[in-house]
N, C-alpha and C positions, 0 to 999 in steps of 0.2 A: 504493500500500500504506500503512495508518494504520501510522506508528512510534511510537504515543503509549508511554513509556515507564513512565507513572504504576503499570500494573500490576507493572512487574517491578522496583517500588524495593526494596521490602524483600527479594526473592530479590539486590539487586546489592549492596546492602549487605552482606550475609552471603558473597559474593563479594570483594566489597572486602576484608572483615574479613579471610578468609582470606587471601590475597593481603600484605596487612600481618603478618603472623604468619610466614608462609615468609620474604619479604625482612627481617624481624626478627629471625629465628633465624638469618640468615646471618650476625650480623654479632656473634654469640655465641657467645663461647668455652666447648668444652665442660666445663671446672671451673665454669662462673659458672651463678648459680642462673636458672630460665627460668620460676619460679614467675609473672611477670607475663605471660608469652605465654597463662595461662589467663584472667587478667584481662581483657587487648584481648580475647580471642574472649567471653568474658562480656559484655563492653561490648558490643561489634556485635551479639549477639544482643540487647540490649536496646534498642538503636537500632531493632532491625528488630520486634520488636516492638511499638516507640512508633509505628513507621510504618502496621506493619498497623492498631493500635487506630484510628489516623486516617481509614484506607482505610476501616473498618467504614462494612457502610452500604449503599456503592454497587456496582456493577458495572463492569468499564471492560473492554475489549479491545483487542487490540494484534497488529498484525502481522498483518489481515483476520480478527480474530478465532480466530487459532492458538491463542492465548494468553485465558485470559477471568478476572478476578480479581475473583471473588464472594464471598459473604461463608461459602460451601462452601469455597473454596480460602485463603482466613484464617484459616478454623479450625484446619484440616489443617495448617496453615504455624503456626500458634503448637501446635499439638502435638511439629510436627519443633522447633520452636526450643525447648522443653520438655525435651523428651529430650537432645535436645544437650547445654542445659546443665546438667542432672544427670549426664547421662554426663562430663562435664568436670570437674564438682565433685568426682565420687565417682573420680575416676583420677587426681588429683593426687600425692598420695599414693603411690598403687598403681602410676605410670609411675617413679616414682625407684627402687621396690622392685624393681621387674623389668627396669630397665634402657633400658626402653625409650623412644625418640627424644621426648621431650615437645612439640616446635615442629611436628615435623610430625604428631605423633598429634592436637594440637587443629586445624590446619590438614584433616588429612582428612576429620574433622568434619565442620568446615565444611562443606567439598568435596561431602561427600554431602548434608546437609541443602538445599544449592541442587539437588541433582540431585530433589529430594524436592517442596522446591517447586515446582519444574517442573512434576511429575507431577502435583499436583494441579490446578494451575491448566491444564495441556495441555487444549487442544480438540481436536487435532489428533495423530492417532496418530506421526507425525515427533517433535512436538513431547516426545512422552510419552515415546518410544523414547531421544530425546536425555537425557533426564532420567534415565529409568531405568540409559542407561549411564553416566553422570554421577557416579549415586548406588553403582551395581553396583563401579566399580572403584575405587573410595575405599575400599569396604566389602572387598572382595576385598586389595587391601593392608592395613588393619586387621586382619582378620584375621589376615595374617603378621607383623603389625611383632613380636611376640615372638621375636625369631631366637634367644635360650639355649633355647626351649623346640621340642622335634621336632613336641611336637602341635600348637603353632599353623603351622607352616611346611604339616603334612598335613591340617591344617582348611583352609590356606588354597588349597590345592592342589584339594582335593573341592570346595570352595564356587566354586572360581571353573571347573570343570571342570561342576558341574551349573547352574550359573550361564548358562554358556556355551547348554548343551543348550539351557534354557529360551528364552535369547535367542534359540537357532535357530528354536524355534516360532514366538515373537510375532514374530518379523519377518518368518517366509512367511507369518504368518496377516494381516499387515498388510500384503503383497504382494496375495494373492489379493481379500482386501474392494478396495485399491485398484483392481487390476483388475474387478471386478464394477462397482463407483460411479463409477470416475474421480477420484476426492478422496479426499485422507485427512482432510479437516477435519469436524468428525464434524458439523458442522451441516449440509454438504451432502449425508454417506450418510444422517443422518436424516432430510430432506428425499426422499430417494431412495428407501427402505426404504416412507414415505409414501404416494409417488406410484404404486410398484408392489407394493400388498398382498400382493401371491398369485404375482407371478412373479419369481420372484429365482434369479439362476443359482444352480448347485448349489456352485459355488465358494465363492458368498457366504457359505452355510453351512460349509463346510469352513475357512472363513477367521476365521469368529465362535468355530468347535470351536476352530483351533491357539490361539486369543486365551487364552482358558478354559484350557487347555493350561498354556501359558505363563506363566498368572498363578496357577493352582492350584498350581506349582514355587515361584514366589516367594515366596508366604504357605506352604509348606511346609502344604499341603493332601494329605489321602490321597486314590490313591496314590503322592502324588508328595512326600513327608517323607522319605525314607528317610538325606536327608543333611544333615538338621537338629542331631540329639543328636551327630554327630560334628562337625559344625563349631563349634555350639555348645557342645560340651565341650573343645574345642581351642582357641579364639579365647579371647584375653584377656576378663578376666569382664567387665570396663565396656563392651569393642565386645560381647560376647553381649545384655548388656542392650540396647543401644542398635538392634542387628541385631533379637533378640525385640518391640521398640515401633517404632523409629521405620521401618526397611525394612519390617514387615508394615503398617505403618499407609499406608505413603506406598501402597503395592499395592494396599490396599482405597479408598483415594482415588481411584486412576487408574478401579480397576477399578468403583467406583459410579461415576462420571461417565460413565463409557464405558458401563453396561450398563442404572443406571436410569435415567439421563436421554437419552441420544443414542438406542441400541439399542435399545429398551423394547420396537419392534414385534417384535424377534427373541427375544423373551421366552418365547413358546411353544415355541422349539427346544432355550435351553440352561437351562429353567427343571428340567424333572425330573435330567436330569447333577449340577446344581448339589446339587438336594436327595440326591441319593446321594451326592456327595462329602462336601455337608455332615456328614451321622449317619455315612458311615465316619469320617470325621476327630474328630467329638466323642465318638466307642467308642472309637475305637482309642488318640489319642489319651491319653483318660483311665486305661485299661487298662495302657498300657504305661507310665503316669506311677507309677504304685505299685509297679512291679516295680524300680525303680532304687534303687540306693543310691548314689547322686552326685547331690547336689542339683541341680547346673548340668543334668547330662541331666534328672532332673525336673524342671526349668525349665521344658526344650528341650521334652520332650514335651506338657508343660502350655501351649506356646503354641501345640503342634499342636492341641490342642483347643480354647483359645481361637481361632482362626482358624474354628474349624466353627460354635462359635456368631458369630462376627460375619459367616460364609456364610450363616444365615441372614436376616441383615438385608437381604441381597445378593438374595436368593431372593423373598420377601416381596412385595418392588417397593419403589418413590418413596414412595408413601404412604404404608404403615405402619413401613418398613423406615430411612425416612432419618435421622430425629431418634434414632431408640434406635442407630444404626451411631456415630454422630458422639458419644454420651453414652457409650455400651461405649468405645469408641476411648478417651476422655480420662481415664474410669479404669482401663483397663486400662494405661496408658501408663504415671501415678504406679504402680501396685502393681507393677508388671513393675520398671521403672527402679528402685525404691526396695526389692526383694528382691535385684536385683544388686547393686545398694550395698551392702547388708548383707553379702553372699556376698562381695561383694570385701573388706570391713574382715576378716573372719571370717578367709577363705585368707592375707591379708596374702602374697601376690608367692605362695603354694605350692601348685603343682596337689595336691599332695597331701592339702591342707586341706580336703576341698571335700566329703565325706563327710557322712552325718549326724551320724556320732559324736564329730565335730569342732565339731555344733553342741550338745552333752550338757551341761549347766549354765549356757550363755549367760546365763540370765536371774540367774542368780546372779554369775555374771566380768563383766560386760557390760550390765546391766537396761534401759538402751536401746535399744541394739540387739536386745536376745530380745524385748521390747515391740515394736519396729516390725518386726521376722520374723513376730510372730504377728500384726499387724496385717494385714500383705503377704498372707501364707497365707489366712487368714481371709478376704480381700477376693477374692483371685483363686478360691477355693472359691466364693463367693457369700452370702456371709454381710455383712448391712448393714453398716459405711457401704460 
């Protein structure tokens, strides 16, 4: 078996980091200030950054090619390490307001951001699954760490309850393809998909649907949103942000590698599904985003329909569909991340803040912050830059 470990430096680094941050915060008494524990995890992602820039380039594999570290899964990895550390910058603040644990809110971070880059980089449906719960239960605690507030405890409750569900799908549906191929390394079912055009058990189909399934829940795709505005309106605002960019981006990473490049021959069976999930999610989506008066649920709903336009790219295919997924992904990431910053200076620690009418003169109280709200707005409407 190759152990070359070249591909997984910058995912061990951002391990590492965390890891340094937990045994650092033990050794901190809770009067004394922890503002440096955001700094080490700043650092390490910057570390792991300089690494990928380096990596740029080439491809390497590891582990009989489980693992493949192309300049697709760099991208995807400086997007998560993106989000991170704005969601880190912009909670600083906002973690003394509300109480909440600082050492290990930037450590779970972390925690997910390596489950993230797994998932990009996975060749291997094991590999991906390990990732995704990696990244799932970091996110599933984030969500509750506000224990004075009930609705993150009942955000974090729903989220890790329909969390679960999803995970039952992808993983009989990565049962049954095993059983059809013998592999779950997806260069060998592509290889296999290949060699038998036209006769593929009926499983294999049913195994490629629970996939679809399972990953339309994560990206909070219709019909499968319906526990997105409550988790995202209960989760602290910097993990909502970081939950709206970086867990739907790390999703649509796993899910193009797996569907345009490995799958492609299985293109004609979940090609039209996808186009109806897509236009219900960019309707519905957008419909129910106007009807709110909570900005965080029009957030939430607004990335349900971002999710349908970046299904299109999904849908499309390799060709035309790869470079514009990877360009939508890296602005949708700053305008997403950089409205929940805003949202969070605004509520300052108060669910109750969080209203439109809470944002009524910003540009007058605040001229910076009401300039980059309308910038944020403006961008995720569609309006240049």
């Amino acid at each position: 078996m190759d152990v070359n470990i070249m591909p997984l430096l910058p995912t061990v680094q951002v391990l590492l980091t965390a890891l340094v941050v937990v045994v650092r915060d033990l050794f901190i008494e809770e009067h004394q200030p922890k503002g440096y524990l955001a700094f080490i995890s700043l650092l390490g992602i910057g570390l792991a950054v300089a690494e990928i820039l380096g990596l740029w380039g080439g491809q390497e594999g590891a582990f009989d090619d489980s693992i493949i570290l192309d300049n697709f899964a760099l991208y995807f990895s400086l997007i998560f390490l993106l989000a991170a550390s704005l969601t880190i910058l912009s909670s600083i603040h906002y973690l003394r307001q509300t109480g909440i644990h600082e050492g290990e809110f930037y450590a779970l971070i972390l925690f997910a951001t390596v489950g993230m880059m797994l998932m990009a980089a996975a060749n291997d449906l094991l590999v991906f699954f390990l990732g995704l719960e990696t990244m799932s239960i970091a996110v599933y605690v984030l969500t509750g760490m506000w224990r004075a507030s009930e609705r993150s405890s009942e955000a974090a409750m729903k989220y890790f309850l329909m969390g679960a569900f999803a995970t039952g799908f992808l993983l009989y549906g990565i049962a049954l393809i095993y059983g059809a191929t013998g592999s779950t390394n997806l260069n060998l079912i592509a290889d296999f998909l290949v060699e038998q055009p036209s006769d593929w058990p009926v499983y294999l189909i049913g195994g490629g649907f629970l996939l679809l399934v399972g990953f339309a829940f994560k990206v909070g795709a219709v019909p499968f949103h319906f526990w997105v505005p409550d988790v995202y309106e209960g989760a602290p605002t910097p993990v909502s942000g970081f939950m709206a960019v970086a867990v739907k981006a790390a999703a649509f990473a796993a899910w193009a590698r797996i569907l345009l490049h490995k799958l492609s021959p299985l293109d004609t069976d979940w090609v039209f599904p996808l186009w109806l999930i897509a236009i219900g999610t960019m309707t519905l989506g957008n419909l129910l985003a106007v009807t709110q008066s909570s900005v965080k649920r029009m957030l939430a709903y607004s990335s349900i329909a971002h999710a349908g336009y970046l299904l299109i790219a999904i849908v499309v295919g390799e060709e035309w569909g790869g470079l514009p997924l990877l360009f939508y992904v890296s602005i949708y990431a700053c305008m997403t991340v950089g409205a929940f910053a805003v949202l969070t200076c605004v509520a300052e620690g108060d669910d109750a803040h969080e209203n439109y009418r809470d944002f009524a003169g910003l540009g007058f109280k605040r001229p910076f912050l009401g300039l980059a709200m309308s910038l944020f707005m403006l961008s995720l409407a569609g309006f240049p830059p």
